[in-house]
C-alpha positions as CSV (number, residue, x, y, z in Angstrom):
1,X,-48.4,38.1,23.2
2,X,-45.5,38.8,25.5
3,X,-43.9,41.1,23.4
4,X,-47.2,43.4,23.2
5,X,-48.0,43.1,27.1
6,X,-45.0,43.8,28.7
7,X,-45.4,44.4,32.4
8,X,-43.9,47.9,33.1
9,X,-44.2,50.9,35.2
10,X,-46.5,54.4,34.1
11,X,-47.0,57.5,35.1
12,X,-49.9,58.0,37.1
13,X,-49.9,54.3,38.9
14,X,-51.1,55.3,41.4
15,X,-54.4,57.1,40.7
16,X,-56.4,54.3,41.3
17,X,-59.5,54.9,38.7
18,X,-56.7,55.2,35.6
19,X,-54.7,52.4,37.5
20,X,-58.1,50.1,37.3
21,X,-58.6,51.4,33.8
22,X,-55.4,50.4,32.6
23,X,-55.7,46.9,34.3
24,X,-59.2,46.3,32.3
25,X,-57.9,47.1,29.2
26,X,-54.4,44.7,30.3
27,X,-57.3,41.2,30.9
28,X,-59.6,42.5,27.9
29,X,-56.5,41.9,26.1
30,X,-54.6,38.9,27.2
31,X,-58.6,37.5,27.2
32,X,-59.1,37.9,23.7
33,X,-55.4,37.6,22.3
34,X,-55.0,38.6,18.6
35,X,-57.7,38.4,15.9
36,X,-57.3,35.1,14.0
37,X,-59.1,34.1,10.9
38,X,-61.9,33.2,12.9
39,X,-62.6,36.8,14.1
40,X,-65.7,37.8,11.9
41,X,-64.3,41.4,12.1
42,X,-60.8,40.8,11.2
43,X,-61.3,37.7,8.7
44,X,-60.1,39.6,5.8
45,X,-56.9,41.8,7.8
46,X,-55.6,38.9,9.8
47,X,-52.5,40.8,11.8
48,X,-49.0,39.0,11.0
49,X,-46.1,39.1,12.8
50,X,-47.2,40.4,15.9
51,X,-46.9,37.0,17.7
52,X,-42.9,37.8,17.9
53,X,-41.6,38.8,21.2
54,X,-39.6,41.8,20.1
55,X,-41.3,45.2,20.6
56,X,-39.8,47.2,22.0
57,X,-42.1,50.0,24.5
58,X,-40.8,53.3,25.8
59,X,-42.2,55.3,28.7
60,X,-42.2,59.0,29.1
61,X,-39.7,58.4,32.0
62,X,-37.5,57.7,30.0
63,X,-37.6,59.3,27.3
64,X,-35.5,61.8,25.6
65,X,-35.5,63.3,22.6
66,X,-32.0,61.5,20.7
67,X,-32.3,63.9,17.8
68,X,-29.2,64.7,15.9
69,X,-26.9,65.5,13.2
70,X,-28.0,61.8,12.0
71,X,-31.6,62.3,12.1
72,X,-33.7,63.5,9.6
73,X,-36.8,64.6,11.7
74,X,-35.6,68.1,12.4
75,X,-38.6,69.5,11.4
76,X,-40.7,67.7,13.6
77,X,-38.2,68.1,16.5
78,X,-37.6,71.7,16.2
79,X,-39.9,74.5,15.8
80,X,-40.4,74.7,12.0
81,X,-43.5,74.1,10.5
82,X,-44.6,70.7,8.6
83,X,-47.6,71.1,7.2
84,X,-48.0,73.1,3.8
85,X,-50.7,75.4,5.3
86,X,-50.9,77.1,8.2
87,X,-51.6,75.3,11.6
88,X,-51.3,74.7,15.2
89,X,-49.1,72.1,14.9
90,X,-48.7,69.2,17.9
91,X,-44.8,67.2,17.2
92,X,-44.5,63.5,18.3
93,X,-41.7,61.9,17.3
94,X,-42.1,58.0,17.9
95,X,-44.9,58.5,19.5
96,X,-43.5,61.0,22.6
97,X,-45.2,64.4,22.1
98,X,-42.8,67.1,21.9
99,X,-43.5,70.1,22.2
100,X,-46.9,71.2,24.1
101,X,-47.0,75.1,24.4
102,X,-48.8,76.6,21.4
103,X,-50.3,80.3,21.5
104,X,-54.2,78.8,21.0
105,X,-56.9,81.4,20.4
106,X,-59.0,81.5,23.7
107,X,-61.4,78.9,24.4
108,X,-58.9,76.5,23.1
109,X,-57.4,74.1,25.2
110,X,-54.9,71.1,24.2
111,X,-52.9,69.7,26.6
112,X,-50.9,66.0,26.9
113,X,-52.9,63.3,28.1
114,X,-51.5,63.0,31.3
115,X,-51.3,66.6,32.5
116,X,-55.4,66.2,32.0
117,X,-55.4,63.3,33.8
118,X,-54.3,64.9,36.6
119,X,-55.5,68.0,36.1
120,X,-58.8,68.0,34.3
121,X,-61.6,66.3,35.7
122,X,-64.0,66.2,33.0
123,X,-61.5,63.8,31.2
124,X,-62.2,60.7,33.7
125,X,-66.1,61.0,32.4
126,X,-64.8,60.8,28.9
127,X,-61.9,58.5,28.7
128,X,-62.7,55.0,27.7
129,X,-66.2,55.7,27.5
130,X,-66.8,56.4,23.9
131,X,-66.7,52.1,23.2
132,X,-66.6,48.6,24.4
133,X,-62.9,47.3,25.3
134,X,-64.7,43.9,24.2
135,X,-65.2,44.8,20.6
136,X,-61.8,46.4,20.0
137,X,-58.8,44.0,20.9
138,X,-56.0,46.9,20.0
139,X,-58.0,49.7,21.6
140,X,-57.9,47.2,25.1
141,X,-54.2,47.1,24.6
142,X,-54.0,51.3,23.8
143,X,-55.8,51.6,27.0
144,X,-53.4,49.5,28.8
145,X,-50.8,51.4,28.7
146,X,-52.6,54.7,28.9
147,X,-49.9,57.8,28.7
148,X,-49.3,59.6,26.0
149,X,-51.4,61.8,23.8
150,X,-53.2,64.9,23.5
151,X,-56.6,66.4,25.3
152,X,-58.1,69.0,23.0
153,X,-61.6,70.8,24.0
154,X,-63.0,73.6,22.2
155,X,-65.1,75.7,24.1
156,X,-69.1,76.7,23.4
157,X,-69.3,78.8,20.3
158,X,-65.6,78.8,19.5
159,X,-64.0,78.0,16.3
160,X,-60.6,77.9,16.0
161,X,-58.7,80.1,12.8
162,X,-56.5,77.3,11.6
163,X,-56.4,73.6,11.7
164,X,-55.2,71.5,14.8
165,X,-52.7,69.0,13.3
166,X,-51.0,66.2,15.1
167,X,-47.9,64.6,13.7
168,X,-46.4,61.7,14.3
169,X,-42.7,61.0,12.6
170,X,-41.0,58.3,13.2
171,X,-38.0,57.5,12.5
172,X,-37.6,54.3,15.0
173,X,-34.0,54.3,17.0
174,X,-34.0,51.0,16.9
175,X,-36.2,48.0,15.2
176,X,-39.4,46.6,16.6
177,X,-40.5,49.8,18.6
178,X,-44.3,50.0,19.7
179,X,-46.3,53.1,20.8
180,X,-49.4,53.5,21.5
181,X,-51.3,57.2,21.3
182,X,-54.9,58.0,23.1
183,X,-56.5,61.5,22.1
184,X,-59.4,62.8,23.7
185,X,-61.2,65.5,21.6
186,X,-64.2,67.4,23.0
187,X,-66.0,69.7,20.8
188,X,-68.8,71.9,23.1
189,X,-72.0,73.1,22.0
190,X,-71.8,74.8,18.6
191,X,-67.9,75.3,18.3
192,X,-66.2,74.0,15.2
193,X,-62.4,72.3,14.9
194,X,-60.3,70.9,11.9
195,X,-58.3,67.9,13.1
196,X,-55.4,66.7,10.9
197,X,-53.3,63.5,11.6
198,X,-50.1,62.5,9.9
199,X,-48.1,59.6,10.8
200,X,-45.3,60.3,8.8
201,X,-41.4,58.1,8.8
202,X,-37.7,59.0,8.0
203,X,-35.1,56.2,7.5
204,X,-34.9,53.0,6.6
205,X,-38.0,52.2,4.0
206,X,-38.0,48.7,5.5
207,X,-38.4,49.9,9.0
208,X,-40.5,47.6,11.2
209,X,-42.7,49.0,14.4
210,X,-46.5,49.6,15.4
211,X,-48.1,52.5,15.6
212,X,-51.4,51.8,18.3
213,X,-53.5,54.8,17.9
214,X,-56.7,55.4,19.6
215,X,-59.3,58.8,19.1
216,X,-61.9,59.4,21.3
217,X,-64.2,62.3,19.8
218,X,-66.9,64.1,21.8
219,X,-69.2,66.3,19.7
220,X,-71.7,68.4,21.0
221,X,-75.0,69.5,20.3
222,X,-74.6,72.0,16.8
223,X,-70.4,71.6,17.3
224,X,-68.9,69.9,13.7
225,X,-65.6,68.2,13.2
226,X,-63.6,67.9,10.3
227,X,-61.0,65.4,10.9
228,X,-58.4,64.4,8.0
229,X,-55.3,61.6,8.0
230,X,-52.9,60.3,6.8
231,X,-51.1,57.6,6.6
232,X,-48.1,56.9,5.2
233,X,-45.9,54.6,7.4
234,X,-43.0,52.4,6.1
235,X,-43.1,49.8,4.2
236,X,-42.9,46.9,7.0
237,X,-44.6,49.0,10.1
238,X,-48.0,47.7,11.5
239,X,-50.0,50.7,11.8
240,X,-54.0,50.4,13.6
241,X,-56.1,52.7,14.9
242,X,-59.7,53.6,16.2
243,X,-62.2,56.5,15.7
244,X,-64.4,56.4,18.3
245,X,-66.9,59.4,17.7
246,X,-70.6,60.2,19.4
247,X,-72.6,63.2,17.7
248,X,-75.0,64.8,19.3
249,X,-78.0,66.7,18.4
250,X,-77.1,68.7,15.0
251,X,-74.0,68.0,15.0
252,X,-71.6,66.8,12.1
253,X,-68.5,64.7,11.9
254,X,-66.9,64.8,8.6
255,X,-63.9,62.4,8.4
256,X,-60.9,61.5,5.2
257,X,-58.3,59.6,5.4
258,X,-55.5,58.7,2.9
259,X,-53.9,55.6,3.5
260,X,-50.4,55.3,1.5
261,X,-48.0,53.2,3.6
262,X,-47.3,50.3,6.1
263,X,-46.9,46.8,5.8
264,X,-50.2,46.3,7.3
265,X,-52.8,49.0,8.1
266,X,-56.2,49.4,9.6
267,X,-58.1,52.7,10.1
268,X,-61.6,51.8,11.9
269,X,-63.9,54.3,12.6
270,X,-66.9,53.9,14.7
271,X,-69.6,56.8,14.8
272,X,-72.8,56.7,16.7
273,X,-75.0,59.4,16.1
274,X,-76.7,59.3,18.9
275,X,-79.5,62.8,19.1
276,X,-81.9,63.7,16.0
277,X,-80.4,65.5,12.9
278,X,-76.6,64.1,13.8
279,X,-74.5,63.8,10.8
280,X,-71.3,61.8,9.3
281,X,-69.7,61.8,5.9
282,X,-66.7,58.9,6.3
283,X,-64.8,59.3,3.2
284,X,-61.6,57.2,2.9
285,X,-58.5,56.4,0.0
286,X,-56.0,54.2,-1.0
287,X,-53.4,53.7,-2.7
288,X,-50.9,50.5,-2.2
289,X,-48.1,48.6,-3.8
290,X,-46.2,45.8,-2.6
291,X,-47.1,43.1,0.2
292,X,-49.5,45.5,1.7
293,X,-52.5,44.9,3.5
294,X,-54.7,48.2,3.8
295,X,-58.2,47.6,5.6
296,X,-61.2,50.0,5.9
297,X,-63.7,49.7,8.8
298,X,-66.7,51.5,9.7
299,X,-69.3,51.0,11.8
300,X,-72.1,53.8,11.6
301,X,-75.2,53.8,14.2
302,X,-78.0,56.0,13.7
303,X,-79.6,55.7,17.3
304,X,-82.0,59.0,16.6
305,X,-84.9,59.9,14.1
306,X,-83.7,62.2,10.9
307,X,-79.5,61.2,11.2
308,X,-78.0,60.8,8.3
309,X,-74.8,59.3,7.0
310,X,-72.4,59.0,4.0
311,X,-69.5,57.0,2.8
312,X,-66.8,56.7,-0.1
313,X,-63.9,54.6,-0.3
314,X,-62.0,54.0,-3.2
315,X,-59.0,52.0,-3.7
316,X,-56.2,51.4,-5.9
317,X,-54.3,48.0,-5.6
318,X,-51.1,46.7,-7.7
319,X,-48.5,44.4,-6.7
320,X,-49.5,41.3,-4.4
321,X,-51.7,44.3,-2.2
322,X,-54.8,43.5,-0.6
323,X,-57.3,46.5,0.2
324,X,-59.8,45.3,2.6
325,X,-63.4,47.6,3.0
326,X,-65.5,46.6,5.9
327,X,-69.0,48.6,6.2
328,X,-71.8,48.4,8.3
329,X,-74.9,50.7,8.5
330,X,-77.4,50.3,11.4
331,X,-80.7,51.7,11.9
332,X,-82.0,51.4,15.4
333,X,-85.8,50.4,15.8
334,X,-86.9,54.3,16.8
335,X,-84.4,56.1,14.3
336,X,-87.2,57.0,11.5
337,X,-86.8,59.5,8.8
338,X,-82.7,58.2,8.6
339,X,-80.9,58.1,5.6
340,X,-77.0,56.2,5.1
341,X,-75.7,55.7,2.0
342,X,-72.4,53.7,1.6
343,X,-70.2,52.6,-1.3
344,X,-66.5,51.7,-2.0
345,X,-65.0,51.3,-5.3
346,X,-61.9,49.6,-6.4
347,X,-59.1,49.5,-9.0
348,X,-56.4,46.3,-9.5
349,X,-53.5,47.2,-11.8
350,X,-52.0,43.8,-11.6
351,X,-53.5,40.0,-11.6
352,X,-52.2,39.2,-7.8
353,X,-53.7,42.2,-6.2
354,X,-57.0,41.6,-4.0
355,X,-59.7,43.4,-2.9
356,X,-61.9,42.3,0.0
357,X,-65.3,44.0,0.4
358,X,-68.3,43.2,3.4
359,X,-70.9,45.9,3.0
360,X,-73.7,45.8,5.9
361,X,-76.7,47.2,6.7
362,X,-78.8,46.5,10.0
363,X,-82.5,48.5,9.6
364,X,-84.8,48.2,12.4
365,X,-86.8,50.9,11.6
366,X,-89.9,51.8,8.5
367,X,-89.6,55.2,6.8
368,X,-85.8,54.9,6.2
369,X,-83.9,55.6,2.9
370,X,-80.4,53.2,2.8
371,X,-77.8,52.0,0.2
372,X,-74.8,50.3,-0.2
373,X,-72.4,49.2,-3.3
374,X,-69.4,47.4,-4.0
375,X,-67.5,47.3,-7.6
376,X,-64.2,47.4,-9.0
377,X,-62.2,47.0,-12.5
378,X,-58.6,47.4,-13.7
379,X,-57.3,50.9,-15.9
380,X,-59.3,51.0,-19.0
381,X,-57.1,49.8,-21.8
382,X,-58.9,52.0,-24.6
383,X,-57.9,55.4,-22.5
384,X,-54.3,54.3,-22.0
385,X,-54.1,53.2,-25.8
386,X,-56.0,56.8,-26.6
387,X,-53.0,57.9,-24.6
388,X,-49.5,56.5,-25.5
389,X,-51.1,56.8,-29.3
390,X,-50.7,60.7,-28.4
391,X,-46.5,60.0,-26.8
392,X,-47.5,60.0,-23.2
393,X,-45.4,57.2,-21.9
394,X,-47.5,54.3,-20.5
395,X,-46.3,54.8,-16.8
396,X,-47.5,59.0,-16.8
397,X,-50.6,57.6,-18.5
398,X,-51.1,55.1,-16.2
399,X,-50.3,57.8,-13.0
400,X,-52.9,60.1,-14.7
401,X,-55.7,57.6,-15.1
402,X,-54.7,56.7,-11.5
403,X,-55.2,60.4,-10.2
404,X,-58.6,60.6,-12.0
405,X,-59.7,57.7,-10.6
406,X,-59.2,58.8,-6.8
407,X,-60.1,62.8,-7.8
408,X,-63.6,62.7,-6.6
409,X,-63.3,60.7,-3.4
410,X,-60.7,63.8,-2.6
411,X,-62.4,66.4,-3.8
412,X,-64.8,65.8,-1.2
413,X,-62.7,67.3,1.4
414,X,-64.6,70.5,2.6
415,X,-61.2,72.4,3.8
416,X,-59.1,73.8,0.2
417,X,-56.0,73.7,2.2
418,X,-55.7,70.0,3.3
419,X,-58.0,69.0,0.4
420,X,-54.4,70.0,-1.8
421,X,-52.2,68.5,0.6
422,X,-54.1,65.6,0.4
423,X,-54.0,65.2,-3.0
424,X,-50.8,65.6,-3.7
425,X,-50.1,63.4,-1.4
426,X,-52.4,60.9,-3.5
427,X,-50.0,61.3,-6.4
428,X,-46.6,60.5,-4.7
429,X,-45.1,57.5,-6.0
């Protein structure tokens, strides 16, 4: 593991409650050591080639932006715009957050991780607190070397006019480089916020880093959250991340992500809806080629009477791929009147692809309404026939079949703007 904990000097060593953090997440980590095949959690996504002692980890002191006539990252550098609709936009480039002065509607505060750190202290009661550094061997090692990212609160009864997006391209100066990313996202009583992710590269196809990213979202008693990814890494990059999400009373976290790229990719989100009437509709897609390994995790708790709970994943595998879903619902003993639904769907285009599926449910409690589901198939030979018969070439017919297949996971998506992004995204090659 020496060339994932490195021992190196951060900003902020010496506030001694981040310090102490940042040393519990350091032994939680060299404790536990990777996930093997004997990790229950990761049997089916069993990381590779992060044993090697080669990654490479910048600090913020010193760190520059090397942008130039040779890099193709200018719009996430410079001031233009990256997304197809409009937002308020938040640049990192390989993992360094750029640029950090945005005209925000009032109520609206987003600031980098450290200045709240030093700044803010409502953050201490919030960082780290949303899980358990035991169950999450990558989030122990994000929280080791606490430092960069974003703290976003929206205020009481505030709603901002356009989406938040954070953007990550990278476009690695040299091989092997690892970042890790911790965003704290408070939503206060009865405000609303659209979060958008992208992790986005430029260069070499083959380029290999890791991409460590951890979300911590706070959502408050009527507040809702609409928080949409993606992920579309290159081809050899490691890419994991958490969701780390508590709802209270009334409140709604509705989540998408789109998982395109990386050699080896995990999105695990973790919800607990913790007060009566809390909501959660985790909706997820892929689409993966190649070596890949693309893996799907949720864990949703319904700690309160009348939460409820949705989720849709579907898939589509070709090449030697392996999609990997991973699914648990759990009902706690008091949480009556709850209702989770949960099902993933799957589609091989070749004989060597894999799928991988572990749906779970945990109910403790009587007056409950639950269900899960598992299935998946290849392209439907008659429809492609039907096709080609009428002179679409088999490889547009087999794109189209492809983009009908993944339609209604996406359509899901409550915002129009980043439900079309989204899609089109779906349909690049």
């Amino acid at each position: 593991m020496g060339g994932l904990l490195q021992n190196i000097k951060l900003p902020g060593d010496d506030i001694p409650w981040l310090e102490g953090l940042r040393e519990k997440g350091r032994c939680v980590f060299a404790g536990k050591g990777l996930p093997t095949a004997k990790t229950e959690a990761w049997k089916y996504t069993r990381p590779r080639d992060l044993q090697a002692d080669d990654f490479v980890l910048e600090t913020t002191a010193g760190h520059e932006c090397h942008c130039g006539s040779n890099c193709d990252c200018e719009k996430t550098c410079g001031e233009g715009s990256v997304m197809p609709f409009e937002a308020y936009e938040l640049h990192f480039e390989n993992g360094k957050l750029q640029h950090e002065h945005l005209h925000l509607p009032q109520g609206v505060t987003v600031m980098p991780l450290m200045d709240a750190i030093l700044q803010n202290e409502d953050i201490r009661g919030r960082l780290g607190k949303s899980f358990d550094l035991q169950d999450y061997p990558f989030a122990a090692l994000n929280t080791a070397y606490l430092e960069e990212g974003v703290f976003i609160n929206i205020q009481e009864n505030i709603s901002p006019d356009k989406p938040l997006a954070i953007i990550n391209h990278t476009h690695a100066r040299h091989d092997n480089l690892l970042f890790n990313l911790r965003n704290v996202i408070v939503l206060e009583k009865n405000s609303r916020a659209t979060i958008v992710e992208a992790y986005i590269y430029s260069g070499a196809e083959k380029s290999r880093y890791f991409a460590n990213v951890v979300n911590e979202i706070y959502i408050g008693r009527g507040a809702e959250v609409r928080h949409y990814k993606l992920q579309n890494d290159a081809y050899k990059a490691v890419h994991i991340s958490l969701n780390a999400v508590k709802v209270k009373a009334g409140g709604n976290y509705e989540a998408f992500c789109l998982q395109r790229g990386a050699d080896l990719a995990r999105n695990e989100t973790h919800v607990v809806l913790a007060e009566e009437k809390a909501r959660a509709k985790v909706d997820a897609a892929y689409h993966i080629a190649g070596w890949a390994t693309v893996d799907t995790t949720t864990d949703i708790e319904h700690l309160a009477p009348e939460t409820t709970s949705e989720q849709l994943v579907k898939g589509v595998a070709g090449g030697n791929a392996r999609g990997v879903f991973q699914g648990k619902i759990h009902i706690a003993p008091h949480a009556v009147k709850t209702e989770g639904n949960q099902l993933h769907k799957a589609l091989l285009l070749t004989d060597e692809a894999e799928i991988d599926c572990k749906p779970e449910l945990e109910i403790f409690a009587d007056d409950v309404k639950c269900s899960h589901g598992a299935a998946s198939g290849e392209l439907d030979e008659e429809q492609l026939f039907y096709m080609r018969a009428r002179g679409i070439g088999e490889d547009e017919a087999r794109r189209i079949l492809i983009d009908a297949y993944l339609e209604d996971v996406i359509n899901r998506i409550e915002e129009p703007a980043v439900r079309d992004w989204i899609a089109e995204q779906a349909r690049q090659k």
